[in-house]
C-alpha positions in Angstrom: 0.0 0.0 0.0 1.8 3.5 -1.2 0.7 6.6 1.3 0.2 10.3 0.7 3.3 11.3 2.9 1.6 14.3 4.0 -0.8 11.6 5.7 1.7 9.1 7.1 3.6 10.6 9.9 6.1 7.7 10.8 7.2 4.4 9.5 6.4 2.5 12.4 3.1 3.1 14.7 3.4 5.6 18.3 5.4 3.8 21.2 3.3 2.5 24.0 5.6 4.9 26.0 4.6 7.8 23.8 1.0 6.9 24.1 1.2 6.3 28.1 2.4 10.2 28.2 -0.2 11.5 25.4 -2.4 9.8 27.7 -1.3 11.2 30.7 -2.2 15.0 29.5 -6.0 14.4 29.2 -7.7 15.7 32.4 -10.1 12.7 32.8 -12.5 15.2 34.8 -13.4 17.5 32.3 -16.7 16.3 30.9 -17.2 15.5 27.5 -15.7 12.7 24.0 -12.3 12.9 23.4 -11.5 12.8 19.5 -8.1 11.5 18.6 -7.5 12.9 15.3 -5.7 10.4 12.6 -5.7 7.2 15.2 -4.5 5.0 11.9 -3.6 1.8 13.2 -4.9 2.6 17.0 -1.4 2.9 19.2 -2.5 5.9 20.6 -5.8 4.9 21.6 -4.7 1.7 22.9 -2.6 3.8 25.1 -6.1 6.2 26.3 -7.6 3.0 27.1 -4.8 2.0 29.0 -5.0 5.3 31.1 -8.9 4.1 31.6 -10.6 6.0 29.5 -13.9 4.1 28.8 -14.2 3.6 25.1 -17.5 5.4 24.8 -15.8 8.6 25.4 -13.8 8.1 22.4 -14.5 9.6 18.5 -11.5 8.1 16.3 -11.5 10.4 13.0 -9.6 9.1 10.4 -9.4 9.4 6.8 -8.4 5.7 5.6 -11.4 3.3 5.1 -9.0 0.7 5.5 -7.8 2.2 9.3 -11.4 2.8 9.9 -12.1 -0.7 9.5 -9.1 -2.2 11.3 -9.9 0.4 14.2 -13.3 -0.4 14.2 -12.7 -4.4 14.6 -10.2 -3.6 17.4 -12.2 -0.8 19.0 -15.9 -1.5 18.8 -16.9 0.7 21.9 -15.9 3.9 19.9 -17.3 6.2 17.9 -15.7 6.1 14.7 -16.0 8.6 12.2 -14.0 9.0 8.3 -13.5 12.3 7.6 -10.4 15.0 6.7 -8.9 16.2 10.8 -8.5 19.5 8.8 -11.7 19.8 8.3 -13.0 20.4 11.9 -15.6 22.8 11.7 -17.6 20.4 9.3 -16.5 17.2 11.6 -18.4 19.5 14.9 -21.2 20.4 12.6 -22.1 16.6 11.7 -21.0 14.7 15.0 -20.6 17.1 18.3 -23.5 18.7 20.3 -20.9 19.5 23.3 -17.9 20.6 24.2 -14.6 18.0 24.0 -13.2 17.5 27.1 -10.0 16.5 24.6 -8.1 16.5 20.9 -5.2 14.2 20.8 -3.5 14.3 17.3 -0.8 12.2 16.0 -1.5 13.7 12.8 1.9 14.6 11.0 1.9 18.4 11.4 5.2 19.4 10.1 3.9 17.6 6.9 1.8 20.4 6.1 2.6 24.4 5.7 2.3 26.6 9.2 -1.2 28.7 8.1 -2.7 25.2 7.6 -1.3 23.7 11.1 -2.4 26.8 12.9 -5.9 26.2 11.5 -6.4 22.8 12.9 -5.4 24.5 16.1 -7.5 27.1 16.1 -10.2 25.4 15.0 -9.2 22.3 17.5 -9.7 24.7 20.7 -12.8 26.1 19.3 -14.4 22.8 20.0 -12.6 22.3 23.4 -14.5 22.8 27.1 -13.1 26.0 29.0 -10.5 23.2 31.0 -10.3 21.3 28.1 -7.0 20.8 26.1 -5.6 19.8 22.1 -2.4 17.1 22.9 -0.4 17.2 19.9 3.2 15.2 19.3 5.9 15.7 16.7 8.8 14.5 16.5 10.7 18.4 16.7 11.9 20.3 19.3 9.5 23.3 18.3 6.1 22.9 18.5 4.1 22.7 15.4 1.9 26.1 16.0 4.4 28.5 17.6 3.4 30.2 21.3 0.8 32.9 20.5 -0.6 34.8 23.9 -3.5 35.9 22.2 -5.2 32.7 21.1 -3.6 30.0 23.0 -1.9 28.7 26.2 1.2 26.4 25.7 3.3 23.9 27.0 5.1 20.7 26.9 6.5 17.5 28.2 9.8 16.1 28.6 11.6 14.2 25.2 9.8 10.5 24.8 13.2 8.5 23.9 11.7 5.1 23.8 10.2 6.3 20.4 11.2 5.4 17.1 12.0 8.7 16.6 11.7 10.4 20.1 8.9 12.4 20.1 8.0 15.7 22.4 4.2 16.3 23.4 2.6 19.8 23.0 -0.5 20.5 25.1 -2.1 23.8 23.3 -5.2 24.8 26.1 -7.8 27.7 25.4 -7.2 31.0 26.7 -9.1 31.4 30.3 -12.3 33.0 29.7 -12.4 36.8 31.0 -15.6 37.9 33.3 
């Protein structure tokens, strides 16, 4: 199977120890699904189950039929939805009637051009509850949508070495909401 490489991210699928600290950034408290955008072969989501997340508070949205399938077989408690992650605002208009509580995104940012990664982000915390938060990793020491004090609160966890490549996790959080 050839892949668009603006859609495959890495040769080989998220580490469990990658996953186990993408997992560990989602404030289970905050009400409300979590979407994992581009879940392809389900590493990721193996590791939010493994952090006990209850699989009915998961939307997988991926764009391969053939990952949709697979995920499907693996994960029949979610909610699993084909669709283009870049295309959020129509995603929220067909499938969400709250808030998220999270995003987590193994989507292959640096792959695409900044205006089109800041989009998904902006767009991403648009959909998010007030405590909510959009987990994002890459395999860069940057993060993929630079610090901005106007839209966005940012931070980030310590390298994932045990990674084929090591990977960094960016946790972007919506601005607190003024009285």
């Amino acid at each position: 199977m050839r892949e668009d490489p603006k859609r495959v991210g890495a040769l080989t699928p998220s580490s469990r120890g990658l996953a186990r600290m993408m997992a560990a950034q989602v404030d289970q408290s905050v009400n409300g699904k979590i979407l994992e955008l581009g879940p392809g072969t389900g590493s990721l989501t193996a590791g939010l189950l493994e952090a006990g997340i209850p699989e009915e508070r998961l939307i997988l949205l991926e764009m391969g039929a053939e990952f949709c399938t697979m995920l499907g077989e693996r994960y029949p408690g979610t909610e699993i939805v084909q669709g283009d992650a870049f295309d959020l605002k129509k995603f929220a208009s067909d499938h969400l009637d709250a808030p998220l509580a999270a995003i987590v995104s193994g989507l292959p940012l640096f792959n695409h051009e900044e205006a089109r990664r800041q989009q998904l982000i902006l767009d991403g915390l648009n959909l998010l509850h007030p405590d909510g938060s959009l987990i994002q990793f890459t395999y860069h020491v940057i993060p993929p949508v630079p610090r901005d004090d106007q839209a966005f609160r940012l931070s980030a966890t310590r390298r994932v070495w045990w990674n084929l490549f090591p990977a960094k996790v960016w946790i972007y959080r919506p601005l607190p909401v003024s009285e």
